[in-house]
N, C-alpha and C positions, 0 to 999 in steps of 0.2 A: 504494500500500500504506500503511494505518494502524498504528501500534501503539496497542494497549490502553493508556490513561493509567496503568493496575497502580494503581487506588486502595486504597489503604488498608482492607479489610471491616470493621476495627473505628472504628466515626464516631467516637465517645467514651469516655473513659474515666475512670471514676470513682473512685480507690483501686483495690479489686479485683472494683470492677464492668467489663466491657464492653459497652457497646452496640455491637450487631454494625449495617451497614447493613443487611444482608438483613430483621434485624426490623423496621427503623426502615420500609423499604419497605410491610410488613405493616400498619403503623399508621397510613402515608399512607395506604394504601389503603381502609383501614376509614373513616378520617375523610373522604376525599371522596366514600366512598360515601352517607356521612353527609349531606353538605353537599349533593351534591346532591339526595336525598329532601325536603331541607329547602328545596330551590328549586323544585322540582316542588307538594309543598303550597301555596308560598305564590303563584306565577306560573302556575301549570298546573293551577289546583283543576276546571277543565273535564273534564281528561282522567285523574282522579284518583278514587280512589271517596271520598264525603264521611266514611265513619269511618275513615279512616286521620288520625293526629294524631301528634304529635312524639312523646307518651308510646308510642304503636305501634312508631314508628320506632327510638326507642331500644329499646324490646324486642325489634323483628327484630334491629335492628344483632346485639345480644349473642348470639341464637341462631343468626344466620347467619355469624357469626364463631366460636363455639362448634366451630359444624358442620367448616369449612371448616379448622380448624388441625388438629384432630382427625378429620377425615375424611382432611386430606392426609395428615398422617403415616402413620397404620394403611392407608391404599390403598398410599404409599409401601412398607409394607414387606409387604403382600399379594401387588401387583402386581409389583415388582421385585425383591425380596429375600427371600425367605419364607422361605426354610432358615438365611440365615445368621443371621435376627432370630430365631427361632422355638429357634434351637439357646442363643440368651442371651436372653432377652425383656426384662433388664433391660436391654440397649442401644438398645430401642425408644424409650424415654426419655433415660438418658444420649445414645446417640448422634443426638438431632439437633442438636448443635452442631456436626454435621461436616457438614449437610443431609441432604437425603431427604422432600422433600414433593411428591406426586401431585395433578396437578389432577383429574384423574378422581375420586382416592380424595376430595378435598375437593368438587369435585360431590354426591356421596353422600352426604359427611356435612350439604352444604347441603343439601339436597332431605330428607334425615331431618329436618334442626332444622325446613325451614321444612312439613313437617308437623306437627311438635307445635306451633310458632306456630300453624297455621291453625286446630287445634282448640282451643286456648286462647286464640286471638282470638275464633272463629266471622266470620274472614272463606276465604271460598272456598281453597281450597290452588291453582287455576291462576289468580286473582287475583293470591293473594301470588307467587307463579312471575312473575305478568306486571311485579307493581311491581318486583319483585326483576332481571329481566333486564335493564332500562334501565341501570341503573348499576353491574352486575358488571361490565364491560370495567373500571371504573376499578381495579377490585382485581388484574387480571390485568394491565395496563399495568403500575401498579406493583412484578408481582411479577418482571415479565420485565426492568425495569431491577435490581430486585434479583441474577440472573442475571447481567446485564454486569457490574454491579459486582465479583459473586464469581466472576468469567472461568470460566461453566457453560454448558453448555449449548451448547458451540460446535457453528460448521458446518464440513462439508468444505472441502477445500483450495478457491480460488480465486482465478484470475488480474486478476477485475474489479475495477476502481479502489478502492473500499470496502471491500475485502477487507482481513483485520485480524489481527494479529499478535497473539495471547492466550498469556502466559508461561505457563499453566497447562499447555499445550501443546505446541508446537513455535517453529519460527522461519518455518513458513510461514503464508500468507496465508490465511486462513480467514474462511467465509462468516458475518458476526456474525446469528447465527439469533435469537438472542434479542430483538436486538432488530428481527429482520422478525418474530417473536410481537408483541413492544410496536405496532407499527404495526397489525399485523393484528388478532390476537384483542383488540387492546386500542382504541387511536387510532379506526380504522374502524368495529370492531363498534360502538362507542359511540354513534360520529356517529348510524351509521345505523339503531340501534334506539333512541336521544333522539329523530329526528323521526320516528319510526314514533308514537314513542310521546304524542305531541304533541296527538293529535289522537284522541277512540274512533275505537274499532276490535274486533273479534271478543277474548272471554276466550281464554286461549292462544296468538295471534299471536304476540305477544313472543317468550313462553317457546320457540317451538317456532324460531322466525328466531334467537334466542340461539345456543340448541342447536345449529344447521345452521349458523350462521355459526364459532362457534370451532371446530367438526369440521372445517367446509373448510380455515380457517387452520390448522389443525394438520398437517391431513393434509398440507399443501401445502408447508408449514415443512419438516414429516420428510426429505421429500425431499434436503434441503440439512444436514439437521443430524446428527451424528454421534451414531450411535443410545450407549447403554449400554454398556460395556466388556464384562459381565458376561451380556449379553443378545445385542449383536450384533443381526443382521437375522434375523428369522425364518422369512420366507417369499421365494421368488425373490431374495434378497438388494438387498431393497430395502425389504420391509413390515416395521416397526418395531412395538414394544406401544404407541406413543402411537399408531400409527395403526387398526392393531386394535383398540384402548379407544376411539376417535373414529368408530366407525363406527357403533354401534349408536345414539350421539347423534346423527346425522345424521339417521336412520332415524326414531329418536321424534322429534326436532324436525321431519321432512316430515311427520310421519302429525299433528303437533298443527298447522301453518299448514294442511293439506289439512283439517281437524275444524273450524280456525276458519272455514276458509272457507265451509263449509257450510251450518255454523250461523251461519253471519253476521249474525243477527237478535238474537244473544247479546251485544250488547256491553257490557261494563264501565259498572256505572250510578252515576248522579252523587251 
């Protein structure tokens, strides 16, 4: 049995500013999504289409960060709380210093931003989908050690050696879910959509192996992780809303690897 280190959420503090970790997570992640678009350009201009440039890069960065802080929050309080946000809608703002961000609802607002990028680029929207899927896991790694950080997100009780003691909680031993997300939807996905992505291949493969991959990890996570207080289980006492909201990406992510494979003659030109 582990206990939780109980770190400190606030990293810094400035007079009567705080830097919470949990944003500080959001900002790693942004910037290594950065870094490596910028590795990709310079080492993998083969497997890249030739008008994407640093000034591209930084303009997606912005819109798919845009998307993604403001898609989570408003998913956040669609999907899981709509009455009690909806009865004060000023705490839709005030209150995310307590949290409340949907990966799903951030999905959303990426897949909006990176449509208006694609028409104000005039590069392809399942192009920008495919650049984009390589190096989302690094955003989701970081968001899920944010998670441990702010002892969220935990799992059911468990007896196994790794099993971890979160003060937010109890005194029993619990399955640290967030970070089997870190490993999965984050560590893995990455690995194995950077060498997917390494080499052409079909427009939409990425995109659609993204998709199917963090639906699996999530769906598979659920199992172990203790759903919402307020939510509970909602079907056979087992099917959660992250898994429900994970299914219909699994589904568009098969139908778009089964599309590329078809049109396999389509691939990403240099």
């Amino acid at each position: 049995m582990i206990i939780h280190p109980n770190f400190n959420p606030v990293a810094l503090e400035i007079g009567p500013l705080a830097v919470q970790w949990y944003g500080l997570t959001y900002v790693f992640g942004f910037l290594g999504v950065y870094l490596a678009w910028a590795y990709r350009l310079k080492h993998q201009p083969d497997a890249v289409n030739s008008r994407w440039n640093l000034d591209l890069v930084s303009d997606l960065l912005f819109y798919g960060a845009l998307g993604a802080v403001l898609g989570g929050r408003l998913g956040y309080v669609l999907f899981y709380k709509p009455m009690e946000y909806l009865a004060d809608l000023l705490t839709i703002v005030t209150g995310i210093r307590e949290g409340g961000m949907s990966f799903h609802g951030g999905l959303l607002g990426v897949i909006f931003a990176l449509w208006l990028f694609s028409r104000k680029s005039k590069i392809g929207f399942m192009e920008v989908g495919d650049f984009v899927a390589p190096v989302a896991p690094i955003g989701l790694f970081f968001g899920r050690i944010g998670n441990f950080i702010n002892q969220e997100l935990w799992g059911k009780p468990t007896d196994l050696p790794w099993g971890m003691v979160f003060t937010t909680a109890d005194e029993q031993a619990r399955h640290p879910s967030m970070l089997y997300e870190a490993l999965l939807e984050g560590l893995l996905l990455f690995v194995t959509l950077w060498l997917v992505s390494r080499t052409r291949r079909p427009i939409g493969l990425l995109s659609g192996l993204f998709l199917m991959g963090y639906a699996l990890s999530r769906m598979l996570v659920e199992l172990v992780r203790v759903p919402d207080d307020h939510l509970r289980y909602l079907f056979f006492d087992w099917v959660t809303m992250g898994q429900l909201l994970s299914l219909p990406m699994f589904f568009l992510g098969l139908f778009l690897v089964i599309n590329s494979r078809v049109n396999g003659s389509q691939t990403h030109p240099r």
